[in-house]
C-alpha positions in Angstrom: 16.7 2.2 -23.8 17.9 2.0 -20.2 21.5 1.6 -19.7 22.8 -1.7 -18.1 23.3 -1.2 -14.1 25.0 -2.7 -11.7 23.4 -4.1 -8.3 22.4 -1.6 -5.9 20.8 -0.7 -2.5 17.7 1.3 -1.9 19.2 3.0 0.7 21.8 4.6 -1.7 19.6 6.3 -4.0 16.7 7.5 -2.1 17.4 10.9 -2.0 19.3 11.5 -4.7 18.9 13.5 -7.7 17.5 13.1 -10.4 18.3 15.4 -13.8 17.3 15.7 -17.4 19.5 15.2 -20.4 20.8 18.9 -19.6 21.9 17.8 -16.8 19.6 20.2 -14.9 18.1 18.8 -11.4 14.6 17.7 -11.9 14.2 16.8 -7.9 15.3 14.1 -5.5 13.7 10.3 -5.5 11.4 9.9 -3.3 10.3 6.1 -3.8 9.8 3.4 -6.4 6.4 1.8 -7.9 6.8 -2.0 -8.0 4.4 -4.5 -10.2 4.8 -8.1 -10.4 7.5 -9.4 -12.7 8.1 -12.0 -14.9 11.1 -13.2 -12.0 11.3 -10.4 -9.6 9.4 -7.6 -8.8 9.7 -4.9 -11.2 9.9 -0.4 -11.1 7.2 0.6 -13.0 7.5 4.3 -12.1 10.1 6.2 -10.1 8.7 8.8 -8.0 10.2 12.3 -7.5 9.7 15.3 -5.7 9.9 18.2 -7.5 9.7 22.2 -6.6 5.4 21.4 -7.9 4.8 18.4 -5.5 5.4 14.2 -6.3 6.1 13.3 -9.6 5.9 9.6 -11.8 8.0 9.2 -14.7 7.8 5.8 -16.3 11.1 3.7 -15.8 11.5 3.1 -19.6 12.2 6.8 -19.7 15.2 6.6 -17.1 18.4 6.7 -19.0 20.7 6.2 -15.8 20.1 4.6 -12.6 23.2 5.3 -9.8 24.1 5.8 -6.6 25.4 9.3 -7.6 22.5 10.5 -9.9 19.9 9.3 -11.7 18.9 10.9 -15.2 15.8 10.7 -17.6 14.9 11.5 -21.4 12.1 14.1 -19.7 12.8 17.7 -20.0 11.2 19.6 -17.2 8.9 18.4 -14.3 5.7 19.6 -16.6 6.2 16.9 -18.6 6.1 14.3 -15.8 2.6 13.1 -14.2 1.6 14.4 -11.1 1.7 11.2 -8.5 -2.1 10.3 -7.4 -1.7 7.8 -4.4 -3.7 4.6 -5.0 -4.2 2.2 -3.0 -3.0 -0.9 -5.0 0.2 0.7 -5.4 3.1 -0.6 -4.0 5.6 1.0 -3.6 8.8 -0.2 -1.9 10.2 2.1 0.8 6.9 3.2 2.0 5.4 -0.3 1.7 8.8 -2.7 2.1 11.6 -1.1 4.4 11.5 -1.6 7.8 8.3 -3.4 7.7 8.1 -7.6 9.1 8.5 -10.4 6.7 8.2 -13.7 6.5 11.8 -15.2 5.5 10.1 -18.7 4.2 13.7 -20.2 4.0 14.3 -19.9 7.8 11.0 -20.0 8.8 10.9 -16.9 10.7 9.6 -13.3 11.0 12.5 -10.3 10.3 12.9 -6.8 9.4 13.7 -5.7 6.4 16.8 -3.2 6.8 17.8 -2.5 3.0 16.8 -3.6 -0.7 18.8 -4.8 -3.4 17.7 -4.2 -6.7 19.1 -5.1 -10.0 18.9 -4.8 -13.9 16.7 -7.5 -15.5 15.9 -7.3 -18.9 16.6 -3.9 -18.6 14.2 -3.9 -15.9 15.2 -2.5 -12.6 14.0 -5.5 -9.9 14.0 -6.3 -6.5 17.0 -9.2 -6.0 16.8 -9.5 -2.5 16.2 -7.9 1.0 19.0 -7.2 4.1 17.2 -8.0 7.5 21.2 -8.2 8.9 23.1 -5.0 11.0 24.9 -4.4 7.9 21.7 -3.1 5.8 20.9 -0.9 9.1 24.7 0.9 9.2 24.1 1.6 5.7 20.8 2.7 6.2 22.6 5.0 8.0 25.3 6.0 6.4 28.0 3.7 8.6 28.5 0.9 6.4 32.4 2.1 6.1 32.6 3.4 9.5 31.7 0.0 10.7 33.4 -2.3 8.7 36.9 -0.2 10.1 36.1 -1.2 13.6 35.1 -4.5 13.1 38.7 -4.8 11.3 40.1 -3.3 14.6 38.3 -5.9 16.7 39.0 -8.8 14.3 35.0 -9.3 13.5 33.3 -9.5 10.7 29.9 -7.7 10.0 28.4 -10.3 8.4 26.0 -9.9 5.2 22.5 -11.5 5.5 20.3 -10.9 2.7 17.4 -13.3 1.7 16.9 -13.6 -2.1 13.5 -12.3 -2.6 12.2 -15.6 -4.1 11.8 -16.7 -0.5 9.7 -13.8 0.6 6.7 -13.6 2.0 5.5 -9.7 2.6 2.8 -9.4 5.2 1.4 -6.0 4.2 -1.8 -7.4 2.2 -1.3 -4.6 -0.3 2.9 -5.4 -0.8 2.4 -9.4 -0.1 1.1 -9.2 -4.1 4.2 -9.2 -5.1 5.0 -12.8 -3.7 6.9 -14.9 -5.9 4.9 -18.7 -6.5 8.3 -20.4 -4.8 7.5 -18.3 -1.6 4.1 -18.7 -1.7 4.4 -22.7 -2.1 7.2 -23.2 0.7 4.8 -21.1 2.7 2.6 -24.5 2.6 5.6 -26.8 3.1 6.6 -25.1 6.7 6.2 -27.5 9.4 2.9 -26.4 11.5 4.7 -25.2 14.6 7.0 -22.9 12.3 4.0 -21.3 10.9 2.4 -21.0 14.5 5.6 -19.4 15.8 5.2 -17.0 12.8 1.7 -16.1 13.5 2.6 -15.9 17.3 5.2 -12.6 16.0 3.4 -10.4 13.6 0.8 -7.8 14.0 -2.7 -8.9 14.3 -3.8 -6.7 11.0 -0.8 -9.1 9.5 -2.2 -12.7 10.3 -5.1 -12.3 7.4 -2.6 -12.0 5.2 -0.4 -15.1 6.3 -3.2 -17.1 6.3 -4.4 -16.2 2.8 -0.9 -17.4 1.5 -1.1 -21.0 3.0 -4.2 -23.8 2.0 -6.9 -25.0 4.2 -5.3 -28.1 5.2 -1.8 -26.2 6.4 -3.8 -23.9 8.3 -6.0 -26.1 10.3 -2.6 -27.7 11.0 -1.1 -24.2 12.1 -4.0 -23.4 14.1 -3.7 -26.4 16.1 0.0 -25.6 16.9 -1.4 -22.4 18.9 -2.1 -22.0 22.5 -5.9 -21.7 23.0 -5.8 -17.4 23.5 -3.7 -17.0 19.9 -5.9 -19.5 18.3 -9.0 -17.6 19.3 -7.5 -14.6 18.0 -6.7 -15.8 14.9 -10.3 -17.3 14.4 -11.4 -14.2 14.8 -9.8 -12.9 11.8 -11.9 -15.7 9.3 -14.8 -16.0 8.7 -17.2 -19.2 9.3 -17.4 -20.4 5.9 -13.5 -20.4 5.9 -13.5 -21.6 9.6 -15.8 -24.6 8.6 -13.5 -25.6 5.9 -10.2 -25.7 7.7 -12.4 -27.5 10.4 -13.4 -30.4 8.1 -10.0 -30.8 7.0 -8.7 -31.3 10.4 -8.2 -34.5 12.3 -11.6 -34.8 14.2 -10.1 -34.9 17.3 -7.6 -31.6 16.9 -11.0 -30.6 15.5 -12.8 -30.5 18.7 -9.8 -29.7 20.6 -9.9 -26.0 18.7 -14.1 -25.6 19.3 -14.0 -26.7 22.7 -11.6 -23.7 23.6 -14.2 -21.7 21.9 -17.7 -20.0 23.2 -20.1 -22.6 23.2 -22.3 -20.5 21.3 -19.5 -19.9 18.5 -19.0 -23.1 18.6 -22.4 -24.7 17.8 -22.2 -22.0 14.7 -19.5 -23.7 13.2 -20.7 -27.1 13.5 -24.2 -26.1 12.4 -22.8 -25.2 8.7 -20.1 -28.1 8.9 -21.0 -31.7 6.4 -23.0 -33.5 8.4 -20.8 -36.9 8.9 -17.8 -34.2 10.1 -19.9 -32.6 12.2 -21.1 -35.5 13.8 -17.9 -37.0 15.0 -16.6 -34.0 16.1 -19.7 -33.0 18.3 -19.2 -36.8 19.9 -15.5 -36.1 21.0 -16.9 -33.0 22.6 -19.2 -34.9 24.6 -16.2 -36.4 26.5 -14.3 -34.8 29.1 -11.5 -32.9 27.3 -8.7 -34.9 28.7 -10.7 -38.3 29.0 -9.7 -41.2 26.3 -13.3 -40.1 24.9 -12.1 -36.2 24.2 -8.7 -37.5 23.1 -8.9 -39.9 21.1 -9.6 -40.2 17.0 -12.1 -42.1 15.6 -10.5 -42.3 12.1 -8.6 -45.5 12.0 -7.3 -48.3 10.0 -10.4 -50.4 10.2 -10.5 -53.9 8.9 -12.3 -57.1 8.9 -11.7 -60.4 9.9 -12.2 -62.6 6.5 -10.0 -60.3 4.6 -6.2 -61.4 3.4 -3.4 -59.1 3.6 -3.1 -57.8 0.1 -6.6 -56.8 0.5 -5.8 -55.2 3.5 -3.0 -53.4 1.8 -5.4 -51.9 -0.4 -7.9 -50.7 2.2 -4.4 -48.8 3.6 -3.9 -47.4 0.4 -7.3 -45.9 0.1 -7.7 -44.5 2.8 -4.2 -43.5 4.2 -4.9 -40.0 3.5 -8.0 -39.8 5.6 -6.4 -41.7 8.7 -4.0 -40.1 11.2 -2.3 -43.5 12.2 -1.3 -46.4 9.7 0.8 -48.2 12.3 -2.2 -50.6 13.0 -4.9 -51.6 12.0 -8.2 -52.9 14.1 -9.8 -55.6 13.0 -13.7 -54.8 13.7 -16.6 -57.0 13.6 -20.2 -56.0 12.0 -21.3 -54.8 15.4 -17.8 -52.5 16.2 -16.5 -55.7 18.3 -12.5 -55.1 18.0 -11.6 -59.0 17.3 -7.9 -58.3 16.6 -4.9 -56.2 15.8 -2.4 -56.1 12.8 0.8 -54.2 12.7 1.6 -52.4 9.5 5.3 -54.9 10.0 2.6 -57.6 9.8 1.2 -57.0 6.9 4.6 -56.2 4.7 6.1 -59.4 5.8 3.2 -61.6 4.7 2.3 -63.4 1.3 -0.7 -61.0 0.1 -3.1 -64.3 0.6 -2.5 -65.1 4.2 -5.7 -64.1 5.9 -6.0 -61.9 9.3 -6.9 -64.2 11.1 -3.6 -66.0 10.9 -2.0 -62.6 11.8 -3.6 -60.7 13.9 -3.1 -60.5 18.1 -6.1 -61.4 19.9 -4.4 -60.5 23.0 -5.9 -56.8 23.0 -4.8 -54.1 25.1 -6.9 -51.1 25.3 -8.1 -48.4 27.1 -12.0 -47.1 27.8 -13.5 -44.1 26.6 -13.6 -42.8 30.7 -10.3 -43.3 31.0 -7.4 -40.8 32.6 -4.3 -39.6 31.2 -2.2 -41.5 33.5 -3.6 -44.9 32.1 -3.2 -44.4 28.9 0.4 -43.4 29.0 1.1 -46.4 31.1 -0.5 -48.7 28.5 1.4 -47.1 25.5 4.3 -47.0 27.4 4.2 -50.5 29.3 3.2 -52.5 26.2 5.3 -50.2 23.8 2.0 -48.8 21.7 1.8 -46.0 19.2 -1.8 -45.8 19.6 -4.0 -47.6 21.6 -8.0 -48.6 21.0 -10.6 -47.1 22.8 -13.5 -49.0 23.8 -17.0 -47.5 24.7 -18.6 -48.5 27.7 -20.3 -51.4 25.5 -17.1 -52.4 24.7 -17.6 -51.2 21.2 -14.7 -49.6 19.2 -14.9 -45.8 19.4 -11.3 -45.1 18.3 -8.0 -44.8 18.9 -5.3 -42.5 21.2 -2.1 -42.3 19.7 1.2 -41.4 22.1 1.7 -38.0 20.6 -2.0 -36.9 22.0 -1.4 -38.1 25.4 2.0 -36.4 25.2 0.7 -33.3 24.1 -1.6 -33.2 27.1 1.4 -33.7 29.5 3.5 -31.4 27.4 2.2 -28.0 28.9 3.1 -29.7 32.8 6.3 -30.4 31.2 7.3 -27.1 30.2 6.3 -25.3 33.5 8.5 -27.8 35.5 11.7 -26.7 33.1 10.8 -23.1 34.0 11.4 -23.6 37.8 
């Protein structure tokens, strides 16, 4: 049975010996063999190479495990296994150390500089990873060295080590080893976070990012990208998985990300898209791009006028996961006449049996599907709005622009101006 050990740091026993219960020196670790775990990732097999070539010895046959010397049941190297590279292994300083990860707590893409591992169950695990200058001057043997002048100069070096339960690895191979917590806050990362991450590792990477993440988070990521990165990342799926992240996107984020790509591409996608999806999307690309028509959504709270407000509460309920915008809802006639407005405020503060018609403004203000930027950020703004209706040119109800579409179309002006 393995003795119990203390934490330790990759970086302090690669290259050390490693002898049998004579104390004779069997030949220097090379590496570790890692497997999922129960909690952490776990050693399966030490490597070592010996005077005959790479070794494997089982980690249930390693007796002791330090930074001095390491020490196993085995006899001589011919009772080892010779060490056949395959593929699926992983194995952590070729496959972990120095390579990009995703830190899941920060949201961010580091280095990793060092390994800790530890004894669990009498298994020998990986606890966490050092992306900080500490783990580097250890790397290199200056951990001391260092810490003496930063004493001199009144510093600290501090330690920054990420536990490995928020870990994303982004070799496809070593990402395996991905604990569920990292793999589920991958999905909780606010959209820009995961675009920023995407924007910083290798291209050969993003397949394996996107694999870790559901359709819905990536369509949301995606649209977070500027048009050339988005592209590039399409390019890495393909257009069965394309379609699906593209009919759980907002239709008109939807046609934002196929109008950016070749027309021909494009139609492709559509082509194998459901039919009702596809639909509304290909209408919104019939617009010009920055026209109320190309903007706007045509999911929205829609209502009717004979309706009370606890029925109208339960329309919102039903379908508040397939609209964008619950601030409002539009009440629409039979023939897609908008005959009123009601405020989600409106329809807390009244008894459930007051009808819409009692509520709702008549006094519309709206925008036409032609319309320019500039007029629908002075009707949002000038009449207070968090999204505006959109009327077709038979004054029909084609949808809505919210204030967060009109500023993302302003947004890229915006940011040169800052850079001046």
């Amino acid at each position: 049975m393995n003795i119990e050990i203390n934490e330790i740091y990759l970086s302090s026993v690669i290259g050390r010996s490693v002898i049998n219960f004579k104390g004779e020196q069997i030949g220097i670790l090379r590496d570790l063999i890692m497997v999922p775990g129960e909690v952490f990732p776990e050693v399966s097999h030490i490597v070592i190479k010996c005077r005959k070539g790479l070794k494997t010895l089982p980690w249930g046959e390693v007796s002791l495990f330090t930074h001095v010397v390491i020490s196993t049941g085995s006899n001589t190297p011919q009772q080892l296994h010779t060490f056949d590279p395959d593929a699926k292994d992983i194995l952590v300083k070729r496959d972990l150390l120095d390579k990009q990860i995703v830190d899941v707590d920060g949201a961010k893409v580091v280095r990793v500089n060092d390994i800790k591992l530890g004894n669990l169950n009498h298994k020998l695990c990986i606890f966490s990873v050092d992306i900080g200058f500490r783990g580097l001057l250890r790397r290199l043997g200056y951990e001391r060295f260092g810490e003496q002048v930063a004493t001199l100069l009144k510093r600290n070096i501090p330690h920054n080590e990420i536990s490995w339960e928020y870990v994303q690895p982004l070799e496809a191979n070593s990402s395996k080893l991905a604990l569920n917590i990292a793999r589920d806050q991958m999905n909780e990362l606010h959209p820009a976070d995961l675009a920023d991450i995407l924007e910083n590792i290798p291209i050969q990477s993003i397949r394996t990012v996107l694999d870790s993440i559901d359709v819905e988070t990536t369509g949301e990521a995606l649209y977070e990208l500027e048009s050339d990165m988005r592209n590039l990342v399409i390019s890495q799926l393909d257009n069965e998985q394309m379609t699906d992240i593209l009919e759980e996107m907002e239709p008109d984020e939807a046609a934002d990300v196929l109008s950016d790509l070749p027309e021909q591409k494009a139609q492709e996608l559509l082509d194998m898209m459901d039919q009702e999806d596809a639909e509304d999307i290909q209408e919104l690309l019939e617009h010009e791009e920055d026209s109320a028509g190309g903007l706007m959504n045509p999911d929205y709270l829609r209502l009717t006028s004979e309706i009370t407000v606890g029925r109208a509460l339960e329309i919102l309920k039903e379908s508040a996961d397939e609209i964008e915008t619950i601030f409002y809802g539009y009440v629409v006639s039979a023939d897609d006449q908008l005959e009123g407005i009601v405020s989600l405020k409106g329809l807390i503060m009244n008894p459930p049996e007051t009808l819409l018609t009692d509520i709702m403004e008549e006094n519309i203000k709206y925008v036409r599907i032609d319309a320019e930027p500039e007029d629908m950020l002075e009707t949002l703004t000038k009449y207070d709005l968090i999204a505006v209706p959109v009327l077709d040119l038979d004054d029909k109800m084609a949808g809505i622009v919210t204030v967060d579409d009109v500023l993302a179309h302003y947004l890229p002006q915006i940011i040169k101006i800052k850079r001046r």
